[in-house]
Each structure stands twice: as structure tokens, then as C-alpha cells.
N, C-alpha and C positions, 0 to 999 in steps of 0.2 A: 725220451727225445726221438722225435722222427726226423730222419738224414735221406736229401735228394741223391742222388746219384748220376748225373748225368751221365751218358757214355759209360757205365757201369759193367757194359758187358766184352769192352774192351781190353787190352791187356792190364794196365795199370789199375784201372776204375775195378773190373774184378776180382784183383788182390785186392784192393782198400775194401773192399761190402764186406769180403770171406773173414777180414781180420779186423772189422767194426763189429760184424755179429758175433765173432769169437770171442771181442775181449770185452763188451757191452751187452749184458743181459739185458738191461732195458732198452737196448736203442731197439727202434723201426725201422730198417732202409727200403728204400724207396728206388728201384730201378727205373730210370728213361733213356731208352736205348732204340734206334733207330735197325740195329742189326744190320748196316753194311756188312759189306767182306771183311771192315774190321772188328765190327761185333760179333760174339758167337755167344751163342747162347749154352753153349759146351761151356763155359768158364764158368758157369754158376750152377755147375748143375749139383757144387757138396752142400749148397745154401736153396737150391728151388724149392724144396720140401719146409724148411725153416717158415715158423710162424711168423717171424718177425720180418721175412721177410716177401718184397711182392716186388711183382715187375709191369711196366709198360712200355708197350712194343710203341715208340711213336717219336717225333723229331721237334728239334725243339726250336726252329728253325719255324715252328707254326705256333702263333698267337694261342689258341685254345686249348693246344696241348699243354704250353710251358705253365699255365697259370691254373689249370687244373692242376697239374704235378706239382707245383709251386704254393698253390695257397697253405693249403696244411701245413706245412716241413717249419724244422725249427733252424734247420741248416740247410744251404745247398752248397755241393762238393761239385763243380761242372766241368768231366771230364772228357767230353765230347767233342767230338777234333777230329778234323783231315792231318795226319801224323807224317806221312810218308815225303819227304822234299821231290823223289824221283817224280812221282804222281802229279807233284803238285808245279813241276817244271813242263811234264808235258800239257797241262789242264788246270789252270788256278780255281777257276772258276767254281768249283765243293771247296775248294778250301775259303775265299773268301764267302760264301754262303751259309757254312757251318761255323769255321773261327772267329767271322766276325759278325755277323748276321745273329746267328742263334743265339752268342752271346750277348747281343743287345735285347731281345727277344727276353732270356733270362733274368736281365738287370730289370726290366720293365714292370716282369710280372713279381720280382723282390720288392722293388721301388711299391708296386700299386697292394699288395698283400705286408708290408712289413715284416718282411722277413728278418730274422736277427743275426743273420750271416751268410755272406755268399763268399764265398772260396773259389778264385780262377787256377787251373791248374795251367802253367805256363811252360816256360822252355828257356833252356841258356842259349839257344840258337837267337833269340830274339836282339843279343847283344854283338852279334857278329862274332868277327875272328880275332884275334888279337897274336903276335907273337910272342911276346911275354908280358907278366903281372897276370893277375886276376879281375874277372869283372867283380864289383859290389853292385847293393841295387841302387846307389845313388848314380851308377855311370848312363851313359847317353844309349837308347835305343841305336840300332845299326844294321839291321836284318839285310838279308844276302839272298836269301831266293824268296817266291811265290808264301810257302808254308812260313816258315819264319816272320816275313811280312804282316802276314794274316794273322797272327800271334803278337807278334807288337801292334799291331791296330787294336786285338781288343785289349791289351793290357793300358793302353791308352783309356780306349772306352769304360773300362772297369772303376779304374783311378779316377774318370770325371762325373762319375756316377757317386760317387764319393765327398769329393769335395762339392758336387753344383746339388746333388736330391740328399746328401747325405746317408747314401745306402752303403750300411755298411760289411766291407768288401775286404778281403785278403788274396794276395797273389801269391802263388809258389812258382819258383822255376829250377824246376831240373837239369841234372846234366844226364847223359846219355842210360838210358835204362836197360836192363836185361833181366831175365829172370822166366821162373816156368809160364805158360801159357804168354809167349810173346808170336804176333804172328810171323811167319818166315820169310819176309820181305825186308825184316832186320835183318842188322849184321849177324849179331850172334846164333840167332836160329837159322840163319840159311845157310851158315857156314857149318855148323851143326850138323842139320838135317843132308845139306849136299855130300860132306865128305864122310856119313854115317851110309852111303851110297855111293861110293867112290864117286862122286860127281865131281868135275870142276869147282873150282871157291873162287869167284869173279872178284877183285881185288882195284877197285878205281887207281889213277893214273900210278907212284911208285907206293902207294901204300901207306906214308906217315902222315897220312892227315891225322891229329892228332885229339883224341876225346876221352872226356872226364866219365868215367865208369861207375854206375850205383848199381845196387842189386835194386830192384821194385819193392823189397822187404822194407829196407833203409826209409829210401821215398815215403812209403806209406804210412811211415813211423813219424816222420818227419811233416808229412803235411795234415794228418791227424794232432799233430801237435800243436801247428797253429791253427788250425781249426779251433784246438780248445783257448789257445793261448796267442796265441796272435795280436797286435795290437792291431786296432781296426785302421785302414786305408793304407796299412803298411806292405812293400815286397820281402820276400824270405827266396833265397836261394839256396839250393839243399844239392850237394855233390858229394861224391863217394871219396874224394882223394886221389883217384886211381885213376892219373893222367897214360895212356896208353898209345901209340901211334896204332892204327887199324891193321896193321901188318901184322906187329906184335902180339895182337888178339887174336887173329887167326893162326897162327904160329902157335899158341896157346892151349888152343883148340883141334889142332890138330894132333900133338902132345898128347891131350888128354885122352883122345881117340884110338891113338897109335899107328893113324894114317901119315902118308908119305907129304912132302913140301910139295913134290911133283903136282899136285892139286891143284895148287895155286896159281892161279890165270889172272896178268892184270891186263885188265880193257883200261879201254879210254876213258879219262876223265870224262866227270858231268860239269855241266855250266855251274857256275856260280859256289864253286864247291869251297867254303871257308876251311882254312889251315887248321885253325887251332881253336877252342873252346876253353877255357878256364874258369872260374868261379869262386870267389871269396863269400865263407860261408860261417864269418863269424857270428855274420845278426842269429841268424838259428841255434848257434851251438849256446849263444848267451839264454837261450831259451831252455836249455839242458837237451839237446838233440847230439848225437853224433852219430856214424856208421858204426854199425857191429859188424859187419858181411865182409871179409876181406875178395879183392877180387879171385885172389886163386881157387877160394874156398867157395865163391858163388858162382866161378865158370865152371867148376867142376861138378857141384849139385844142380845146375843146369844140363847142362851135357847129361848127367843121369838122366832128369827128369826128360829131356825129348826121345833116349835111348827107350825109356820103360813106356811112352806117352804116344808111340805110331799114331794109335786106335784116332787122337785129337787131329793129330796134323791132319789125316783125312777129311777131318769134319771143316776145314777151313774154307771159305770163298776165295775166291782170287779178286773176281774184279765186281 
């Protein structure tokens, strides 16, 4: 089987290749990775050697690329995304060009090569905020800033690609991710890397905005899952359990450090900032998925891994 990888060189998309090639001798993957500042190419470097596996440096966002990368593959996994909401509040404009653009661009060259699977990798942001229950996937889109936005348009786009060309299509949507090689414009790695440097830990308006915590390990278990298993044109939401206020996790983290609370600086709230995030993740679990990663147990082999890892953080682009 040969597997696309869109965004592959990304945080998430380069956990899922390292543990496709790991746990599949025969698979192929297949890297298309444009290498912004969120791509590095440091994320793949225990697989660049790997016969099975190969890379192209190029954006899928372009007719010619997607459908060269595209014709062959027996799957596409399309992780490729403007991630960041800060970014995407000051400048939407990569966000709706990548999130929703390139993913039409991708359903095209599926739709015109018959492809036997495309997979969107999605977000619980997409469903807004809620103060209590959980979202399922049968609830109402509701998105709150620029990025989120751009994330429920193509899960729209994905779905009617679906039901009008019959391309068939699976959606994941996660709750908040962490885990090694995340870049430090997240929470958990900038809180991390800053007070692993006695730096300040920037803390938006009192702190409890509240979010659903996965390790990337979990995620990648779990959207490799419907990959194989998935009914076709259906959503899967995939969360950790580990509802957390953002304070809390920095508090966490500082624990694990044995740095002072004194760190913690809260600035001013950003625009459009949703409360709460939740997610009802029975459809998956009836698929036999659950979380192994407990949060304590994966903030702490995080925290290892940026402590032993400087040499990466270097390697990072900012902008």
C-alpha cells in the first residue's frame, strides 16, 4: 500500500509516517510538505534513510503537484494546515488558501485518479465553545475565529465531495494535541521551552479557558484506525479525556520542571478566544480506539523529550 501524507513534515503528520513505517513493512509513504515554519524537515530525519520512504518538497495548494503526488497512492492522509488561531487572527489569508483551497485542490486530483480513500485531519475547534455536554459529530458547525473557520469550510467541502462525485472521504477531529516534536508557538512547548529558561509563561486573559488534552501517540492510533476502518463519508472525533483549564497545564508543567509559579504572566486576552472545547468520542471507541497516554504520564515524557531535544528547537522557523 502506498500512503500520501500531506503536511507530513509537520507535528502531527510526522508522528503518523514514523509509526506507519514502524508498524507496516509493506506500506510506502509518501511525504508532500511545503516546509513553512511549520514544517521541518528535522521531524523525519529517524525515517529519511527509510526505503519506503520518500519526500516532496511542494504545496498542494498547486494543481500539478497534488495530482502528481496523488495519482499513485492507495490512501491520502491530508495533514496540511495553517494550525496556529494567533496567526490566523492577525492574517487569515494562508489559512483560507491552505485549509480550504488545497483541500479542494486534493479532493480534485482524488475525485479525477480514483483514489480509495482520502482522510481530512480536522479539529474540535471547528464546533466552537460550549459550557457544558460534549460535541458529537452529528452537532452543528460553529467556528469562532479565522483558523477554525477555514477548517469547517473544508470539512463542509470534504462531505460534498462525498455525497455529489462520491469520493470517498473520512474526517477526524481532534481535541488539543501535545507530544514530542510540537512546534513552540503551542501551549505546552512554549511553556516548556520558556520556563526550562527561566522566561516568563504568557498565560491569556485569567487562565481557565478550558481544553481537551491528547498525546499525538493516541491521535495517530486513532486516525490510522479509520483510515483502515472507517465507514466512508463518515466524522470520527478522537479526544484524550483530559479536560484541563490552561492554567492548570501550565501549573503542571512547572511541577514537572521545579520552576517557581512566579513565571506565570497573564496578558491580555485574544479576540474570539472560545471557553471550552469538549467532545463525545463514542463513534470511535465503537471502532475499538481508546487513549493509553494518561495526561500526567505524557506531560512528563514531553517535558523530557524538549529537555534532552535543544539541538530541534534550534532547527525551528519562526515565521
Amino acid at each position: 500500500m502506498k500512503v500520501l501524507v500531506t503536511g507530513g513534515a509537520g507535528f502531527i503528520g510526522s508522528n503518523f509516517v514514523v509509526r506507519l513505517l514502524e508498524k507496516y513493512p509493506d506500506t510506502h509513504v509518501v511525504v508532500l510538505d511545503k516546509l513553512t515554519y511549520a514544517g521541518n524537515f528535522a521531524n523525519l530525519r529517524d525515517v529519511k534513510k527509510n526505503p519506503r520512504f520518500s519526500f516532496v518538497k511542494g504545496d498542494i495548494c498547486d494543481q500539478a503537484t497534488a495530482e502528481k503526488c496523488v495519482k499513485e497512492c492507495d490512501v491520502v492522509v491530508n495533514f496540511a494546515a495553517e494550525s496556529h488561531v494567533d496567526r490566523s487572527i492577525e492574517d487569515a489569508s494562508a489559512f483560507i488558501r491552505s485549509n480550504f483551497s488545497g483541500v479542494f485542490q486534493l479532493l480534485e486530483a482524488c475525485r479525477k485518479f480514483d483514489v480509495p480513500k482520502f482522510e481530512q485531519i480536522s479539529t474540535d475547534e471547528v464546533y466552537g465553545s460550549t459550557a457544558s455536554g460534549s460535541f458529537s459529530e452529528e452537532d452543528s458547525l460553529n467556528p469562532s475565529n479565522p483558523y477554525s473557520a477555514s477548517k469547517a469550510s473544508a470539512d463542509l467541502l470534504v462531505k460534498s465531495y462525498f455525497v455529489t462525485y462520491g469520493v470517498p472521504v473520512v474526517i477526524t477531529r481532534s481535541t488539543n494535541n501535545y507530544g514530542l516534536r510540537q512546534h513552540t508557538e503551542k501551549l505546552i512547548p512554549k511553556m516548556i521551552t520558556n520556563a526550562m529558561h527561566d522566561k516568563k509563561l504568557p498565560v491569556y486573559g485569567d487562565g481557565k479557558n478550558v481544553r481537551d488534552w491528547i498525546h499525538v501517540f493516541d491521535n495517530c492510533d486513532g486516525i490510522e484506525l479509520v483510515m483502515d476502518k472507517g465507514e466512508l463519508g463518515e466524522v470520527y472525533n478522537i479526544g484524550g479525556g483530559n479536560e484541563r483549564t490552561n492554567i492548570d497545564i501550565v501549573r503542571m508543567i512547572l511541577r514537572e520542571l521545579g520552576k517557581p509559579e512566579s513565571l506565570i504572566e497573564f496578558v491580555k486576552d485574544r479576540p474570539g478566544h472560545d471557553r471550552r472545547y469538549s467532545l463525545d468520542c463514542a463513534k470511535i471507541k465503537k471502532l475499538g480506539w481508546k487513549p493509553r497516554i494518561t495526561l500526567e504520564e505524557g506531560v512528563r515524557q514531553t517535558v523530557d523529550w524538549y529537555r534532552k531535544n535543544e539541538w530541534w528547537v534550534k532547527t525551528l522557523k519562526t515565521d
